[in-house]
N, C-alpha and C positions, 0 to 999 in steps of 0.2 A: 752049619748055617749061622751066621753073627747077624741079628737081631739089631736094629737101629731102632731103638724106642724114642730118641730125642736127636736129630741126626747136628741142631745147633750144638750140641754139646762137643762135639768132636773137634779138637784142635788141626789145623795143619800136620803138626807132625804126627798128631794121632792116626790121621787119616790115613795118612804115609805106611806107618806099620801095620794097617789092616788091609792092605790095598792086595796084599799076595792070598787074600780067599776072595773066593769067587763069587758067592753067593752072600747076597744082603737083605734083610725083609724091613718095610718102613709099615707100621701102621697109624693110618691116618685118625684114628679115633686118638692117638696120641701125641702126634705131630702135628704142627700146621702146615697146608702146602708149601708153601714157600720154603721152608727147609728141608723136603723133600726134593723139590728141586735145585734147590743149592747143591744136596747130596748128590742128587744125578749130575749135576754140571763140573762136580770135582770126581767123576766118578773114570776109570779108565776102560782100556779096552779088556775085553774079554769077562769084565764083569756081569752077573746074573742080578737083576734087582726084582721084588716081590712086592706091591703095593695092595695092603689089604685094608678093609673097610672106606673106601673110596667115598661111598656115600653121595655120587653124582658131582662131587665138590668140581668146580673149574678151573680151569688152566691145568692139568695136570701131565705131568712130563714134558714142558715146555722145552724147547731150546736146546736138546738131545744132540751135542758134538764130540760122541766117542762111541766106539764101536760097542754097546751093549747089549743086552737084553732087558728089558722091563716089561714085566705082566700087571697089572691093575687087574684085582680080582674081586668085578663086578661094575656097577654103571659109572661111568664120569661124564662131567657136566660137558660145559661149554670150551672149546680151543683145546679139548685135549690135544697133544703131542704135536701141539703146534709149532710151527717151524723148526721142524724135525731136520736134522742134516746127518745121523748115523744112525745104524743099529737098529734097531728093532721094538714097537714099542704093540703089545699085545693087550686090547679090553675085552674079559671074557663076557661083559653087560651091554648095556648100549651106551651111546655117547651121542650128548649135545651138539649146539649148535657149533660149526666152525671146526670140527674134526682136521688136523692134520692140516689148517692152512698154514698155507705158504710153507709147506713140505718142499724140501732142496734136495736132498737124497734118503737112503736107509726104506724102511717098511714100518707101514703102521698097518694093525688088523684088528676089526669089529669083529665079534663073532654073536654079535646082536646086531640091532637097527642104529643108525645116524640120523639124526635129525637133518637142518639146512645146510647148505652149503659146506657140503663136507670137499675136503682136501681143495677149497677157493685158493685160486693163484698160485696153485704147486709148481715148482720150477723141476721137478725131478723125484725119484721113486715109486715108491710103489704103497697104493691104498687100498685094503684088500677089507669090504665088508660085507658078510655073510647073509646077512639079512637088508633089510631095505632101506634109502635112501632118500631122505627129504628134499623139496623144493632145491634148485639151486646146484646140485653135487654137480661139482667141477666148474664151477665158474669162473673165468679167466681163469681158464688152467693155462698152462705155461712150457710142460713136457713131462708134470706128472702122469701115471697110466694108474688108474682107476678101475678096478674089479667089483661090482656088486650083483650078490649072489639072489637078491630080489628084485623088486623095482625101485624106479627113482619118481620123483615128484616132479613139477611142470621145470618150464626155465632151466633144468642143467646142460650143461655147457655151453652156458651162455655166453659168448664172446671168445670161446677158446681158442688161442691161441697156437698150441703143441700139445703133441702127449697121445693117448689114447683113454676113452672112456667104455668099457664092456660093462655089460647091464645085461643079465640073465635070467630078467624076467620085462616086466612091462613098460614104456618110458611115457610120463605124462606129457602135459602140450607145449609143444612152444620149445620140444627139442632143438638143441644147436643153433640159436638165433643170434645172426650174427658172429657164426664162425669162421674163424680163418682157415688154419690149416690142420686140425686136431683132427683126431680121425674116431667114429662112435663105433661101436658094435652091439646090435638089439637082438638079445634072441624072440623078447615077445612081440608085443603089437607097441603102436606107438601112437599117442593120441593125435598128435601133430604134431608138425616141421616149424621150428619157426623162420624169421626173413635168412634166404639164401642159403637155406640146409636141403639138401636133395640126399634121397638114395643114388649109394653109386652103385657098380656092379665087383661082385669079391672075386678078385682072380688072385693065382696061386699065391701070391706073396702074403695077403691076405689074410687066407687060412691059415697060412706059417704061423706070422705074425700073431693073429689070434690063440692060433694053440699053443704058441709061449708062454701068453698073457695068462690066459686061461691054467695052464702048469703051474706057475707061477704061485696064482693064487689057490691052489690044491685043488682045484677044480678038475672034474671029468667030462665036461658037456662038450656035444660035438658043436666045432667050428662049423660047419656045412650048417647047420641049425640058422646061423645067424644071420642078417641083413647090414648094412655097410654103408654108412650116412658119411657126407661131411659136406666143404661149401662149392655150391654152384660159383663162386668167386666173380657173382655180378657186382656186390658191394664195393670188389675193390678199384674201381673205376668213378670218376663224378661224371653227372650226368647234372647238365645244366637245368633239365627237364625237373628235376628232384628243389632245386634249390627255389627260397624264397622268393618273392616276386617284388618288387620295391617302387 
């Protein structure tokens, strides 16, 4: 294990020579974020990274474009692993607001709670949180897929775009308002629909689908359990009816 207690201190060609171990530990009690992330953004593939005493600090693992691994052991704040494009980025605590936006590929996993708007405007990957899910999660997603292993708050997937959202416990109000084409999966009850979100009916492809998803994020819960939302697709039409009157 090689220990990054100041990751600024490392020259280019330093970097170069420690690049053949695999494992690196940053603690944040000694480091500033920002050189942590530096560290990650020079960091290459197949590397293992360890981020300890987090301290809820934010932005943490930002901008992740190499096949790594990164653990954060314990809570981070606001836009963790945000705009994630490789690898793997694991919070054993809970994480703030902005979780994994604008995620493009790779997997980020909670194994606490998220606050709002977790994994907003994901173009791709995979957000896998354990616990529950504040106002917001998955807003203008994109073709991220979205696993939460509790509930979610009112407003998510608001506007969604692409992707899948699974929620394996309860979904608050105002589910899918103003969805396009993203597809939800609720195994609990749901407060309400919002404009032009309907349940639809799960045929086989469906359950596939979901038990992917559901794999994926190491989950056991039966697909059959679930209900299967997404848009009535009246909004995508104008309706002179709708428009102002002058």
């Amino acid at each position: 294990m090689v220990t990054l207690t100041a990751p600024e201190t490392l020259t280019p060609a330093a970097a170069q020579q420690i690049a053949v171990v695999d494992s690196f530990s940053v603690d944040l009690n000694d480091s500033p974020v920002r050189d942590l992330n530096q560290a990650l953004h020079n960091a290459i593939d197949g590397q293992v990274w360890t981020v300890a005493n987090p301290g809820g600090k934010h932005s943490l693992a930002v901008g992740i474009d190499a096949d790594i691994s990164v653990t954060i052991k314990g809570h981070a704040g606001y836009y963790a692993a945000g705009m994630h494009q490789k690898g793997e980025v694991t919070i054993t605590g809970n994480a703030g607001v902005g979780l994994a936006e604008n995620i493009m590929s790779g997997k980020v996993h909670v194994r606490g709670d998220a606050s709002q708007s977790a994994a907003a405007t994901g173009h791709g990957g995979l957000v896998v949180i354990d616990g529950n899910a504040g106002a917001r999660c998955g807003i203008s997603m994109k073709g991220v897929d979205i696993v939460v292993g509790g509930n979610i708050g009112h407003m998510s997937a608001f506007m969604a775009q692409a992707g899948r959202l699974v929620v394996c416990g309860d979904a608050g109000d105002a589910l899918g308002d103003s969805i396009y084409e993203a597809r939800i999966y609720v195994k609990g009850t749901v407060a309400s629909l919002g404009a032009d979100c309907i349940e639809k009916p799960m045929e086989a492809e469906h359950l596939d689908e979901l038990e992917g998803l559901l794999a994926a994020a190491g989950r056991t819960d039966n697909p059959a359990d679930f209900k299967r939302y997404g848009s009535a697709r009246n909004l995508y039409h104008f309706s002179v009816h709708n428009s102002a009157s002058y």
